[in-house]
MDAnalysis code that builds the backbone (N, CA, C; Angstrom):
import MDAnalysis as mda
import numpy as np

u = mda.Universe.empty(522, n_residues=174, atom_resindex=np.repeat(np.arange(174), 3), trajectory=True)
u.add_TopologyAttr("name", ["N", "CA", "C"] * 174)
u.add_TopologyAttr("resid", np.arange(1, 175))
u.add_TopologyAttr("resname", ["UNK", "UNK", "UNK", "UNK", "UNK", "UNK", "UNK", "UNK", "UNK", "UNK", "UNK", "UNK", "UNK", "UNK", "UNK", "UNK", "UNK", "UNK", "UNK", "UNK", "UNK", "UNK", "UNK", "UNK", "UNK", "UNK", "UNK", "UNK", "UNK", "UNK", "UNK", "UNK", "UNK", "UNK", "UNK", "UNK", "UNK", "UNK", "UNK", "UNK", "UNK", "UNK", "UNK", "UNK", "UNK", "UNK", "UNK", "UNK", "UNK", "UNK", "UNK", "UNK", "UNK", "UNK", "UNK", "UNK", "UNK", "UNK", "UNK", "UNK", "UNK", "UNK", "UNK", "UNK", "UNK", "UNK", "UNK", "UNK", "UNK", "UNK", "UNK", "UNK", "UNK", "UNK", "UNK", "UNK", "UNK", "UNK", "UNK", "UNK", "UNK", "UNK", "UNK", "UNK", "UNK", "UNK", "UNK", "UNK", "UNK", "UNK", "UNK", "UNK", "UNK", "UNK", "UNK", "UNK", "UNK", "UNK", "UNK", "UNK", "UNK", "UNK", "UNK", "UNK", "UNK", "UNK", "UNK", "UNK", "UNK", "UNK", "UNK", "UNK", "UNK", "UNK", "UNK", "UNK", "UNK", "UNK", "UNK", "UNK", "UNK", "UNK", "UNK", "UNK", "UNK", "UNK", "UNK", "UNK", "UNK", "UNK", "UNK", "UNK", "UNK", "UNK", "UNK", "UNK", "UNK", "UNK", "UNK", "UNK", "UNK", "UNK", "UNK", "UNK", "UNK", "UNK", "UNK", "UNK", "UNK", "UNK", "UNK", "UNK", "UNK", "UNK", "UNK", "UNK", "UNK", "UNK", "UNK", "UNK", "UNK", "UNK", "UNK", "UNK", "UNK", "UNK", "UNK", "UNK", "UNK", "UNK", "UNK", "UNK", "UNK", "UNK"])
u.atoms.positions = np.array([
    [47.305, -39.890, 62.975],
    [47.584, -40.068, 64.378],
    [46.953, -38.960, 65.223],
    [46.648, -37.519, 64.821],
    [46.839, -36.579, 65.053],
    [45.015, -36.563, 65.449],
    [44.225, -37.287, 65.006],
    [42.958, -37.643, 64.568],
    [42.140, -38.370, 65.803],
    [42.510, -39.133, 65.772],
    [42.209, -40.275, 66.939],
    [42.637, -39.552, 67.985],
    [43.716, -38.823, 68.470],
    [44.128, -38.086, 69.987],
    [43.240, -37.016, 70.076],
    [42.641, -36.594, 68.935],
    [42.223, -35.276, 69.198],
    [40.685, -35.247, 69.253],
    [40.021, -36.368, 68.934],
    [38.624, -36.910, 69.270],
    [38.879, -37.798, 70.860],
    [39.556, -38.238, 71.477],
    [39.841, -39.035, 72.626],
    [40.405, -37.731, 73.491],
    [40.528, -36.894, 73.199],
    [41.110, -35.818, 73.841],
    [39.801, -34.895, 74.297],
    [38.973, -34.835, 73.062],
    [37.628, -34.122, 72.850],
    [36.405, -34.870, 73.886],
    [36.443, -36.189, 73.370],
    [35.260, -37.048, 74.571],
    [36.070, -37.124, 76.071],
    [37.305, -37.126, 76.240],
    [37.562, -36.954, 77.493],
    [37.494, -35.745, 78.228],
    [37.977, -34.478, 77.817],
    [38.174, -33.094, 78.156],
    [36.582, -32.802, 78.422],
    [35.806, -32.696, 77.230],
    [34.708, -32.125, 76.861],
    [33.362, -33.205, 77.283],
    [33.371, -34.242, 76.551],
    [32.003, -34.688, 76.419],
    [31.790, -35.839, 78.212],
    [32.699, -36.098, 78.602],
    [32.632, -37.090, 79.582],
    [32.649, -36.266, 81.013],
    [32.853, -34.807, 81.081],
    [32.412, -34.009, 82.332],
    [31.063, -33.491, 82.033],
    [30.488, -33.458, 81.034],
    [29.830, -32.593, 80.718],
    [28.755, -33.512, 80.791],
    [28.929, -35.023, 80.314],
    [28.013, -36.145, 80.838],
    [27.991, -36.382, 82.559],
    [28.591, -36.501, 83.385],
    [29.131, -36.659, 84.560],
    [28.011, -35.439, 85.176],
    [28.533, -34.437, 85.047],
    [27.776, -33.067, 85.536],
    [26.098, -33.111, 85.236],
    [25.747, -33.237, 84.013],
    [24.339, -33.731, 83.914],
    [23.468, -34.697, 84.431],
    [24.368, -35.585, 84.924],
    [23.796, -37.406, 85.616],
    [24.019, -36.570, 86.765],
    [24.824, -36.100, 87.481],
    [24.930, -35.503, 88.866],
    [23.570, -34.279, 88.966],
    [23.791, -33.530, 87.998],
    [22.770, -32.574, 88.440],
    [21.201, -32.888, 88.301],
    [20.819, -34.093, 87.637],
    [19.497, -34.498, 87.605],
    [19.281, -35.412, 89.094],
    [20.568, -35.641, 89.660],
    [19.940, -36.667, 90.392],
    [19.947, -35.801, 91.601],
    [20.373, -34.950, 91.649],
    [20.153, -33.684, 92.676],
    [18.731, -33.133, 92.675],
    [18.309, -33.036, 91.406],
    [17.109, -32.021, 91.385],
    [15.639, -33.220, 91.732],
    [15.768, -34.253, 91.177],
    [15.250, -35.398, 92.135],
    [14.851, -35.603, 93.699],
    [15.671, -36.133, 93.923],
    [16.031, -36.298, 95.306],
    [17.750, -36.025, 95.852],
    [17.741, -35.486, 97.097],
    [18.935, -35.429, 97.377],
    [19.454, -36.355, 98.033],
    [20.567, -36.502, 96.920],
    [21.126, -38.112, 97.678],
    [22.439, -37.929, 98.072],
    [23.106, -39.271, 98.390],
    [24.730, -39.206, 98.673],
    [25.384, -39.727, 97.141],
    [26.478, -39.277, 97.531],
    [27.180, -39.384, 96.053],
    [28.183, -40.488, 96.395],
    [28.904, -40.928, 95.593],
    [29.596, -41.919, 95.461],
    [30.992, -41.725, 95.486],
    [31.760, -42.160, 96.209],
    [33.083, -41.273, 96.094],
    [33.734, -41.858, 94.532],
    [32.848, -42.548, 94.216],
    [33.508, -43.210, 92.652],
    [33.374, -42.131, 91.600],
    [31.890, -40.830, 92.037],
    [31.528, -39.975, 91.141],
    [32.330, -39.095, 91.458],
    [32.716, -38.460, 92.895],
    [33.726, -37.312, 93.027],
    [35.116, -37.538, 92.525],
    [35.365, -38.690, 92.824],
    [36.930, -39.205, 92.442],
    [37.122, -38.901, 90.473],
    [36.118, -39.254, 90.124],
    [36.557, -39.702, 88.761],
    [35.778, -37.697, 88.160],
    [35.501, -37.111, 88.880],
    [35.041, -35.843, 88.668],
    [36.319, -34.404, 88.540],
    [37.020, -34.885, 89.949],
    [38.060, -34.100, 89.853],
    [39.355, -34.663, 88.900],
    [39.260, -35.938, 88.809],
    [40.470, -36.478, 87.735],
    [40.256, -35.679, 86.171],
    [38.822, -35.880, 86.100],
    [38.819, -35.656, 85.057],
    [38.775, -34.065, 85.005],
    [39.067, -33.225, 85.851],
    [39.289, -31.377, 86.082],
    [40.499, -31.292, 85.832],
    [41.101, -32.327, 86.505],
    [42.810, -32.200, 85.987],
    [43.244, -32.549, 85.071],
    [42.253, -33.776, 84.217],
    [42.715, -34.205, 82.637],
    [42.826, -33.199, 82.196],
    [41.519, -32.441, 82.632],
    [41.052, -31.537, 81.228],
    [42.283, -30.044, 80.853],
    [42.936, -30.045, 82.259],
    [43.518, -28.679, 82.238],
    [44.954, -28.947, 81.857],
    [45.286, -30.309, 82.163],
    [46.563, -31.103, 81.159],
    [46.528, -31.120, 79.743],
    [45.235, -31.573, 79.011],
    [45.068, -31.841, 77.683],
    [44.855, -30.364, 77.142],
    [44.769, -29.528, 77.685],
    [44.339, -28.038, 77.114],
    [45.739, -27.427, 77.229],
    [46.107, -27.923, 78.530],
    [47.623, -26.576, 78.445],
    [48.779, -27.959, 77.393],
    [48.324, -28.975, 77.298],
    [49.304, -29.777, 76.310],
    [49.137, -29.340, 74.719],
    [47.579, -29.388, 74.612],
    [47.711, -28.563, 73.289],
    [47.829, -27.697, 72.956],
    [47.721, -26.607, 73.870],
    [48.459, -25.365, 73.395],
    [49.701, -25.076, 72.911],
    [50.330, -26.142, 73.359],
    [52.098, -26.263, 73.263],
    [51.692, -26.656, 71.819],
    [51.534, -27.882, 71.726],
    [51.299, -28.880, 70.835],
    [50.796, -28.234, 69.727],
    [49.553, -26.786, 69.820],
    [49.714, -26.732, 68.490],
    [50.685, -25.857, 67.737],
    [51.705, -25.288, 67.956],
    [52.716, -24.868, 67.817],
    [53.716, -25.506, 67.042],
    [53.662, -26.877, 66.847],
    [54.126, -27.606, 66.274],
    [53.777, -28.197, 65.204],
    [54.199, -27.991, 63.809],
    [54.072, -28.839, 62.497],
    [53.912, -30.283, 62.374],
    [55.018, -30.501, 62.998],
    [55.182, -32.258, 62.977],
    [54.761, -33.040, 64.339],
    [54.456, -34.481, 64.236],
    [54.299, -35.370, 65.258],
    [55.294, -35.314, 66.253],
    [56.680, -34.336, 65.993],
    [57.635, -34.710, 66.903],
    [58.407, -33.770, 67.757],
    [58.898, -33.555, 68.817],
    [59.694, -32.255, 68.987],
    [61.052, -32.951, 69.657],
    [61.687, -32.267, 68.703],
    [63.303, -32.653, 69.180],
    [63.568, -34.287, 68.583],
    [62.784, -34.790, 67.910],
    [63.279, -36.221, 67.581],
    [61.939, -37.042, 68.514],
    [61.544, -36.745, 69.501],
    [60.690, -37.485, 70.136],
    [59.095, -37.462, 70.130],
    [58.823, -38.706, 69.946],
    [57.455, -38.734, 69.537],
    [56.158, -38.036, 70.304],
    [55.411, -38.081, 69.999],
    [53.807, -37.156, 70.814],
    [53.391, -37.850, 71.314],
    [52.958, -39.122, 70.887],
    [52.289, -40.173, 71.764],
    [52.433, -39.847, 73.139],
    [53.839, -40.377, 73.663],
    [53.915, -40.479, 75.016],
    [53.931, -39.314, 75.933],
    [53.674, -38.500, 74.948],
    [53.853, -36.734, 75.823],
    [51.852, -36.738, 75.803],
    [51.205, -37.289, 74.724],
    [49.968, -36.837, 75.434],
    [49.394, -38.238, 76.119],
    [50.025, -39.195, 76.807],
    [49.896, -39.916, 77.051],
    [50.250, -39.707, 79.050],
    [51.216, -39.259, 79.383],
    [51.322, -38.294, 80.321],
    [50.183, -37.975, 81.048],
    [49.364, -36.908, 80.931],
    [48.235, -36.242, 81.487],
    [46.828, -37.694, 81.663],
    [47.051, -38.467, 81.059],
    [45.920, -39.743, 81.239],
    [46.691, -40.652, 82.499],
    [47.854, -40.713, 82.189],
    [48.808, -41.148, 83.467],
    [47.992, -40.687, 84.625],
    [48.450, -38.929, 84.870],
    [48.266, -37.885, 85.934],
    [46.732, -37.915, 86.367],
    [45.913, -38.400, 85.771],
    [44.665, -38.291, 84.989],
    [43.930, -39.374, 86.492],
    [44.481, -40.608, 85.850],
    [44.237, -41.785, 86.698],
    [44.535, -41.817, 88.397],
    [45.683, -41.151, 87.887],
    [46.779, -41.053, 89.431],
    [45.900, -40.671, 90.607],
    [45.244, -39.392, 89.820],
    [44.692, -38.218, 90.827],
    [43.134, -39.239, 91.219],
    [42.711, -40.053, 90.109],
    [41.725, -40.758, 90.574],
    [41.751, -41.877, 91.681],
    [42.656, -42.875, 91.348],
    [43.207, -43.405, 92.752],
    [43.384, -43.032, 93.548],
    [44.114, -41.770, 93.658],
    [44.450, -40.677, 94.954],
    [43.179, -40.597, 95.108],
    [42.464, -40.340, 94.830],
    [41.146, -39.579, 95.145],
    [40.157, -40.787, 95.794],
    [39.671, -42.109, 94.790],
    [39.241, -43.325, 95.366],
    [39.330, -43.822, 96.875],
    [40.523, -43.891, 96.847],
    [40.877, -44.403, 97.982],
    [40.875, -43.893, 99.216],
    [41.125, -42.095, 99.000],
    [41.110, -40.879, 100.084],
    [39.722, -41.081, 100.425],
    [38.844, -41.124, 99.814],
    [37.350, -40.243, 100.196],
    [36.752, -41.331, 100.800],
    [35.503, -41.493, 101.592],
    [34.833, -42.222, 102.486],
    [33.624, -42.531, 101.202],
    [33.342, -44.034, 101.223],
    [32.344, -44.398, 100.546],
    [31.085, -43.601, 99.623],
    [30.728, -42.855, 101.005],
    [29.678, -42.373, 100.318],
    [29.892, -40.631, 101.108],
    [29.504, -40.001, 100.224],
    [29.495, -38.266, 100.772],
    [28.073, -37.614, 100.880],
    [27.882, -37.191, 101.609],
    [26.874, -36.098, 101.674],
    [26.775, -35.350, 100.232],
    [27.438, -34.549, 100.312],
    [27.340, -33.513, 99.519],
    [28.379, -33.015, 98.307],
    [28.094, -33.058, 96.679],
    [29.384, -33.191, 95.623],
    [30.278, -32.215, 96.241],
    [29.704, -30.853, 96.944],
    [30.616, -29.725, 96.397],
    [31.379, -29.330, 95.280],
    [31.057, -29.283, 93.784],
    [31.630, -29.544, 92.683],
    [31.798, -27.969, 92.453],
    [31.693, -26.853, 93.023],
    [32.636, -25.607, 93.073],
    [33.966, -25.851, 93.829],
    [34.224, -26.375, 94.890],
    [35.222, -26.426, 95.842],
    [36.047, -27.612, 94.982],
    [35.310, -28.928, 94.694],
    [36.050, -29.573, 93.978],
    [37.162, -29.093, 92.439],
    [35.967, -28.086, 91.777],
    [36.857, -27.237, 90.859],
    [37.948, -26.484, 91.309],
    [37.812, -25.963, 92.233],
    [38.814, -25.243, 92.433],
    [40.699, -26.016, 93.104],
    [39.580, -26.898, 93.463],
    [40.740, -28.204, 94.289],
    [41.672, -28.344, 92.928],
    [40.708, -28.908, 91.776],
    [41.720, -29.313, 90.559],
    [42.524, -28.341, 90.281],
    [41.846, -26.878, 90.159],
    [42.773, -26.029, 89.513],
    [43.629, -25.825, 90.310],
    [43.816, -26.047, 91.740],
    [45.023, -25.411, 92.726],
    [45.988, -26.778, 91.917],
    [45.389, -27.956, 92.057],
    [46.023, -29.341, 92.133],
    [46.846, -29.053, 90.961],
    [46.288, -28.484, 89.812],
    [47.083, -28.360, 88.326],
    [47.950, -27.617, 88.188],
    [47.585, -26.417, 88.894],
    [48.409, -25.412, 88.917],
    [50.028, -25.189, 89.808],
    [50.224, -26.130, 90.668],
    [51.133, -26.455, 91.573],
    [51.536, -27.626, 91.000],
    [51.229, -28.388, 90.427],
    [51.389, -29.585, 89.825],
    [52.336, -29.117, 88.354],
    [52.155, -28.131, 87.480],
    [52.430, -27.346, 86.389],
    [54.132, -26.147, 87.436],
    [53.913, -25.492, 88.477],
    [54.943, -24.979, 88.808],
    [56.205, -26.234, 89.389],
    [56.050, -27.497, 89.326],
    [56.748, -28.300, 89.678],
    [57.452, -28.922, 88.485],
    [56.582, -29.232, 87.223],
    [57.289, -29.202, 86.048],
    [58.195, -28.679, 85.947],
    [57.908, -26.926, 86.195],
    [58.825, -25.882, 85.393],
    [59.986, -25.863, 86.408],
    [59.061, -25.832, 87.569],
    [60.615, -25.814, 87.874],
    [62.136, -26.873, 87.547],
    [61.458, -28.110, 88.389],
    [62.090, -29.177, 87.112],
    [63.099, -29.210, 85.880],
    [61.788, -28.035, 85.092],
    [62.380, -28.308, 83.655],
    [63.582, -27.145, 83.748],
    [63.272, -26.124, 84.639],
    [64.205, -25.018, 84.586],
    [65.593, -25.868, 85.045],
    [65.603, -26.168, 85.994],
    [66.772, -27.191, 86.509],
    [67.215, -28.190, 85.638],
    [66.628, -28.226, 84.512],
    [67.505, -29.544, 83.227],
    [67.731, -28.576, 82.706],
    [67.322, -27.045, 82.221],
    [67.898, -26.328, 80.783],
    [69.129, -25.863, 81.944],
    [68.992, -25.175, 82.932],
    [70.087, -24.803, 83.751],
    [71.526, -25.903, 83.770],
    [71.101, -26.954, 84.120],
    [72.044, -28.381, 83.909],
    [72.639, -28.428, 82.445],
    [71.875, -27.971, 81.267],
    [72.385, -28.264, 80.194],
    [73.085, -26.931, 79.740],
    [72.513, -25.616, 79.935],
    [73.736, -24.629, 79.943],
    [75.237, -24.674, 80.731],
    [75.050, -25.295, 81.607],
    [76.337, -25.162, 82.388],
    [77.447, -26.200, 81.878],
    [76.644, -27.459, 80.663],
    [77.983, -28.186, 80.421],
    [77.411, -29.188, 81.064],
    [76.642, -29.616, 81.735],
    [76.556, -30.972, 82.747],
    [75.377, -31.613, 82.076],
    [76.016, -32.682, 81.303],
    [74.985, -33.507, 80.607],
    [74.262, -34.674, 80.954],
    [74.591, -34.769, 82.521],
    [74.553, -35.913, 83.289],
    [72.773, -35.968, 83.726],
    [72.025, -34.820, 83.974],
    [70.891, -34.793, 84.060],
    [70.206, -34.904, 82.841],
    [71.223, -34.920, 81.642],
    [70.031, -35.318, 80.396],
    [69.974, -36.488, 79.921],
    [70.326, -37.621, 80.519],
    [70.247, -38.898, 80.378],
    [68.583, -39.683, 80.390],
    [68.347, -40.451, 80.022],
    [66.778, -41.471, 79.370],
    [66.996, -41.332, 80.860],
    [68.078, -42.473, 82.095],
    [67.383, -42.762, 83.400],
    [67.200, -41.281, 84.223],
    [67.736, -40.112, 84.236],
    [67.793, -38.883, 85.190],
    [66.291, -38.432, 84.849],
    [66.214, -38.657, 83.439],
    [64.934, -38.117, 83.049],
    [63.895, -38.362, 83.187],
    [63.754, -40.344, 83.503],
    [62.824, -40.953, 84.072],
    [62.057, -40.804, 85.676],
    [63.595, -40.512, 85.960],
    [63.287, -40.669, 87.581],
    [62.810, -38.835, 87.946],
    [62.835, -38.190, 87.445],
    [62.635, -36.486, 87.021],
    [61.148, -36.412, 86.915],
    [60.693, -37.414, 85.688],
    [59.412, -37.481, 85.338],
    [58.346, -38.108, 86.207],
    [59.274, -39.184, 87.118],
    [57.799, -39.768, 88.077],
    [58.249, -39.695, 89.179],
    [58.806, -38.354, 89.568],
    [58.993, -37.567, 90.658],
    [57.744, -36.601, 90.536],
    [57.875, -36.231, 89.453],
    [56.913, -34.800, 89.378],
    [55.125, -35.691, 89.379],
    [55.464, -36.970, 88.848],
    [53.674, -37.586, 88.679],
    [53.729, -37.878, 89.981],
    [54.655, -38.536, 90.753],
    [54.269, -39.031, 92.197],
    [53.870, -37.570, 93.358],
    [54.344, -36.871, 92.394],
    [53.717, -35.581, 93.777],
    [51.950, -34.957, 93.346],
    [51.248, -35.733, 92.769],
    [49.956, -35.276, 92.148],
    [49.166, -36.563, 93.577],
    [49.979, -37.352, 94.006],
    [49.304, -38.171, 94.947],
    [49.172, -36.881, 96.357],
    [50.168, -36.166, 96.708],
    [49.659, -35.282, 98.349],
    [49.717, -34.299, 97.730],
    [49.342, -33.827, 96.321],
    [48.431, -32.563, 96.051],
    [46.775, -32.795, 96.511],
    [46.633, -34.033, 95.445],
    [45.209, -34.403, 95.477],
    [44.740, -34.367, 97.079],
    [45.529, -35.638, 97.853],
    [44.996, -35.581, 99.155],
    [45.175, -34.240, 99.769],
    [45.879, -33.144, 99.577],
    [45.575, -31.831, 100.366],
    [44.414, -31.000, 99.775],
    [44.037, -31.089, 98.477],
    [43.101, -30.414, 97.857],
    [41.170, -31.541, 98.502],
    [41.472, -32.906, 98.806],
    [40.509, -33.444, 99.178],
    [40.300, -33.175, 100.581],
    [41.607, -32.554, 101.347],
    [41.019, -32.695, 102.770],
    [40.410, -30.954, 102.771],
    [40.524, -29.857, 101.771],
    [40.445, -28.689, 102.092],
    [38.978, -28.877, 101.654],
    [38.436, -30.032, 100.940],
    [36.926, -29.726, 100.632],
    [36.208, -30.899, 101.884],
    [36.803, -31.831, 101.803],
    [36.029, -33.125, 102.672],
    [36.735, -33.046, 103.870],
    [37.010, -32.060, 104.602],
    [38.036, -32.258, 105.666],
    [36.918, -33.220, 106.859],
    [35.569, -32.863, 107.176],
    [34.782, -33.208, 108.040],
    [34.510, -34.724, 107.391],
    [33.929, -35.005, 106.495],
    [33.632, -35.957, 105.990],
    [34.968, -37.485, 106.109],
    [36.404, -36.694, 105.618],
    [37.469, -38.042, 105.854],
    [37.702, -38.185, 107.400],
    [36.977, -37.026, 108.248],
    [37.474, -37.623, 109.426],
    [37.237, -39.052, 110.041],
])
């Protein structure tokens, strides 16, 4: 199992920006053209895959078995492809057809703010369930508290993205 995630983890993280960035930078050195908001969109998603699937396996390799606490891996690295997509729709739909210019420094940095605020919302989160579960109150550790916990924290990667797209394209979405 461990096999297949970690080659799909590898062509996504690694080999599919690294393709992306090369098709972008030849067609720059060409002629300068407009880009596609299909190429920026799916550029920064994949900045935020990559910094999900890296800070997931770090956890992850810490662990012996497929499981922590009884619960399976699948759906924990299944998560960040969620967040993955999210930020791409967010992103699709935000940006104007066609752009002038990638900005793919500003865009990097967009992801890492996007991940990084995106990651202090977890914790905090998660601090507020271990806090809930020291005090005796088991009511936040329920399958539904936990659900609605979990796509609280994915639904806020939608007005990260759009604040990290207007700090690079602010002229452009006008």
């Amino acid at each position: 199992m461990f096999e297949p995630l970690g080659l799909l983890a590898f062509a996504l993280t690694n080999l599919l920006p690294l393709w992306l960035g090369l098709r972008l930078g030849t067609q720059r050195a060409t002629a300068p053209a407009e880009v596609t908001r299909a190429e920026a969109a799916l550029l920064l998603a994949l900045c935020v895959l990559l910094l999900s699937l890296k800070a997931l396996t770090l956890l992850a390799s810490r662990m012996l078995h497929g499981y922590i606490g009884g619960v399976p891996l699948l759906p924990i690295y299944l998560a960040p492809l969620l967040g993955g997509a999210l930020v791409f729709a967010c992103a699709w739909s935000a940006l104007p057809a066609r752009l002038a210019h990638l900005r793919a420094g500003q865009l990097l940095l967009s992801a890492l703010a996007i991940f990084l605020v995106w990651m202090l919302a977890q914790l905090l989160v998660a601090a507020l369930l271990v806090l809930s579960a020291f005090s005796g109150n088991d009511a936040l550790l329920e399958p539904l508290p936990l659900a609605i916990a979990g796509g609280v924290v994915l639904a806020l990667l939608w007005p990260l993205t759009l604040l990290g797209l207007r700090w690079i394209y602010r002229a452009e979405a006008a």
